[in-house]
N, C-alpha and C positions, 0 to 999 in steps of 0.2 A: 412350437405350438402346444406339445404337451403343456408346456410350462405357463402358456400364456392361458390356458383354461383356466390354471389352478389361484392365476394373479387375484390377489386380495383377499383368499378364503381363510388363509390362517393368520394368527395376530404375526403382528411387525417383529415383536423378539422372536420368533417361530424361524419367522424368513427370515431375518439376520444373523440367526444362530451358525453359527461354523458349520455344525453338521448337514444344515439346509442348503447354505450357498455353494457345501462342496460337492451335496450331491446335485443341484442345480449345475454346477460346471463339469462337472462326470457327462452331464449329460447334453452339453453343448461345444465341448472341444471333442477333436481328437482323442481316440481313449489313450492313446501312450502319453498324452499330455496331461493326464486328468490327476486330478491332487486327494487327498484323502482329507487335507487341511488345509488351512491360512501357510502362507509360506512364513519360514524364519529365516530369511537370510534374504540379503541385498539385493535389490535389480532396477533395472532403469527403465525408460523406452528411449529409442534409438535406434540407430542404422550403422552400419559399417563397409567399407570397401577395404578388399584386399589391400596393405602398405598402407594406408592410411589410419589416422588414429579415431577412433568410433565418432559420431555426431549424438552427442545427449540430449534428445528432446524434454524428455521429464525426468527427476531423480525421485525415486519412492521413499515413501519412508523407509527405513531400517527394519530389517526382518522382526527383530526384538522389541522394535512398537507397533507391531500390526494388531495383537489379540488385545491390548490398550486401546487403540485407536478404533480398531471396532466395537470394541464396550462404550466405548464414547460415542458412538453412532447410536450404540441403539438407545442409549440415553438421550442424544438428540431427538431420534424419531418421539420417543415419549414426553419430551418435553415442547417439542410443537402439535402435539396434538389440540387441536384446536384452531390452528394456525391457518392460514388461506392452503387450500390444498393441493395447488398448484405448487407455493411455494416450499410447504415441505416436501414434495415427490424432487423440487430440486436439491434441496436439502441435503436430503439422504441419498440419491442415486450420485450425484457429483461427489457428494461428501465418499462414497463408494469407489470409486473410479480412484481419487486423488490418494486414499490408502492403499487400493491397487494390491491385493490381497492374493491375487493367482498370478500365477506366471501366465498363464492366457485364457482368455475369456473374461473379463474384468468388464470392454464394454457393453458386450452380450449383456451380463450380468446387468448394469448399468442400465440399461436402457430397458431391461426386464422390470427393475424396480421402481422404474416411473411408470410404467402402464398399472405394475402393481400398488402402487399407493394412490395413484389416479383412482382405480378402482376401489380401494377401502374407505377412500374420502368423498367416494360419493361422487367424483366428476365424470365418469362416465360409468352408465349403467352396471348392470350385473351381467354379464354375458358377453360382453359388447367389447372391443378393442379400441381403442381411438389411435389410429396410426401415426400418432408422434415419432415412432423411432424412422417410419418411412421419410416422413420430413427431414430427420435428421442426415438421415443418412443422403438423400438426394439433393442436400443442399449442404456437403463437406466444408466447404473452404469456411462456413457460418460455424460449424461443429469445431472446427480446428483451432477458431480465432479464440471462442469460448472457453478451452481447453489450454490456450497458450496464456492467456489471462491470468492464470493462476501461477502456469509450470515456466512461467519467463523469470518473474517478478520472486518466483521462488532462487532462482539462478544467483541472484545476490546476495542472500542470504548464505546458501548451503556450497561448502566447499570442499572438492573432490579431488579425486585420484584415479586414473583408471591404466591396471596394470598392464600386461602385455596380452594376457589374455583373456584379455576386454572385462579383466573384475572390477567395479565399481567400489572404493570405497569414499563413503560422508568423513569429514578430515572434522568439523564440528558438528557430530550430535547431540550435542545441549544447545548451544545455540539456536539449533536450526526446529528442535524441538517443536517450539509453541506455532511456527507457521505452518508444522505437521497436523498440530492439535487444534486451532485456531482460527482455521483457512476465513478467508472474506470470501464469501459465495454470490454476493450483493450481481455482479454478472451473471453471473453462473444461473440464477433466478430468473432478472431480465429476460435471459433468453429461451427458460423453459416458456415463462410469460408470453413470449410471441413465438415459439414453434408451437404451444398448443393454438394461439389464433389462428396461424397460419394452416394451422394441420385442419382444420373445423371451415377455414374458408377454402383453400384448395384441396387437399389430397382429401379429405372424404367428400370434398361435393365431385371432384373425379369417379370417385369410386363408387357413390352413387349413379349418378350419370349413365355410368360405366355397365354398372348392374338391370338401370332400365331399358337401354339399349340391346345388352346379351337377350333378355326376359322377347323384348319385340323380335328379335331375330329370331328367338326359337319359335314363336308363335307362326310369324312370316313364312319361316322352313316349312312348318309343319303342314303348313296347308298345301305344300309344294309334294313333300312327301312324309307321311306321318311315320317316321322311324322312333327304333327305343332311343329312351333317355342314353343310354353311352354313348351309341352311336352319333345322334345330334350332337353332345358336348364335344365329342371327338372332332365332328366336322365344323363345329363352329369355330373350335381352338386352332383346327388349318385353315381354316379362312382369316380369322382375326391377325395371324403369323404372317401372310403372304399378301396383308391390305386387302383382304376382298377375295379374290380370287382362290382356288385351289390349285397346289403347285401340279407339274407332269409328275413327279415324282412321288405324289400321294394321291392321285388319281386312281390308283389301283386298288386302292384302300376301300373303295366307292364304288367296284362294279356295277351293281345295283342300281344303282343312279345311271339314267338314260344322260346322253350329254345337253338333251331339252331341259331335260329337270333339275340340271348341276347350274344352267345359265342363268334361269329362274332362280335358285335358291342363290345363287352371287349375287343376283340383284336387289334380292330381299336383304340377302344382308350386309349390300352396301348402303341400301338406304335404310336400314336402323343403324347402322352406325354413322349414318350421316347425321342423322338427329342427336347423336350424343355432342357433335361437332360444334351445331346449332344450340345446345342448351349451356353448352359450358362457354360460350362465347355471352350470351345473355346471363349466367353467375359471372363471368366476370364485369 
């Protein structure tokens, strides 16, 4: 959230700079994972089970073409300015990801920098989020297919080694070079192209919805029993948790509340959330 305040205030070389991204990942991993720089040495993604030999999902570039490959980014970001702004946010966040510059946090990052350039290029306001990485993320198997697009079709190209203790090494890096430096993002676009559709037709008219709904229930409470703002938020969020109702377990949370005036405020606000039911049934 810090981060996502700050999206699109400073220019693009600012946020690309090493020192930006790495205190951006400082501040999004784990601190004993957190990097002071772009890494220089080999890594993949992938999985492994005990006796078996690891499974390579994607091979990164070569630690020794990372701070290359992101001087090449940021000259990309510069040299599509102007460009649909959709299309550069895909640009450069995937072009981000496929250099793969941290040992972790890469998609965090990633998905940081398409709200961030959404935002510089004017597609969603100054202040304002457009929940694309929500889409992204609640509809994986779409995110996964986008992501193999590239890291499959790489597989033929780049040829490996992986020792016993699961070190990766590239067997051609000259060859493999220009699909490092050169990537076809041509997918990779398409699909930021329909998760912001998708994001503008379902997850923010949810969240809208969502939002007029809460707004009608506190009103409805309130006539029930006019308590402070925490306390309302607190008992709408265990209502909202338990479908309607308040659990025995958080009951006690609530003295105050006569059990007349708990029945009445579940009803209230089962029927403002019944209307959210009713409104997103008519967006769709």
């Amino acid at each position: 959230m810090r981060a996502l305040r700050d999206a699109g205030k400073s220019t693009f070389a600012e946020v690309l700079a090493e020192s930006a991204l790495a205190e951006l990942q400082n501040l999004i991993v784990e601190q004993r994972y957190a990097q002071a720089a772009f890494r220089d040495w080999q890594n993949y993604v992938g999985e492994s089970m005990p006796g078996r030999a690891p499974i390579v999902h994607y091979v990164c570039p070569p630690g020794n073409m990372v701070r290359d490959l992101m001087a090449g980014l940021v000259d990309c970001a510069a040299r599509t300015q102007g460009v649909h702004p959709i299309v550069r946010a895909a640009l450069v966040s995937f072009g981000f990801v496929f250099i793969h510059p941290f040992e972790d946090g890469n998609g965090r990052i990633h998905r940081f920098l398409i709200h961030d350039f959404l935002g510089r290029d004017g597609v969603v306001p100054a202040g304002m989020v457009l929940p694309v990485s929500a889409h992204m993320l609640h509809h994986p198997q779409e995110y996964d297919r986008v992501l193999d697009s590239y890291s499959k079709p790489l597989r033929t190209v780049v040829s490996i080694s992986v020792d016993d203790d699961e070190q990766l090494t590239i067997n051609n890096p000259a060859e493999a070079s220009g699909s490092y430096r050169y990537p076809d993002l041509t997918g990779q676009v398409h699909y930021l192209l329909q998760a912001v559709e998708q994001t503008i037709r379902t997850e923010l008219v949810t969240e809208i919805v969502f939002i007029r709904s809460y707004d009608r229930a506190k009103v409805a409470i309130r006539e029930v029993v006019d308590m402070p703002n925490a306390r309302l938020d607190l008992l709408i969020k265990l209502l909202y948790q338990n479908k309607g109702s308040l659990s025995n377990g958080k009951r006690p949370l609530f003295k105050e509340i006569v059990d007349e005036e708990l029945a009445r405020i579940e009803m209230a606000f089962q029927a403002a959330f019944a209307e959210q039911t009713i409104e997103l049934g008519e967006a769709d």
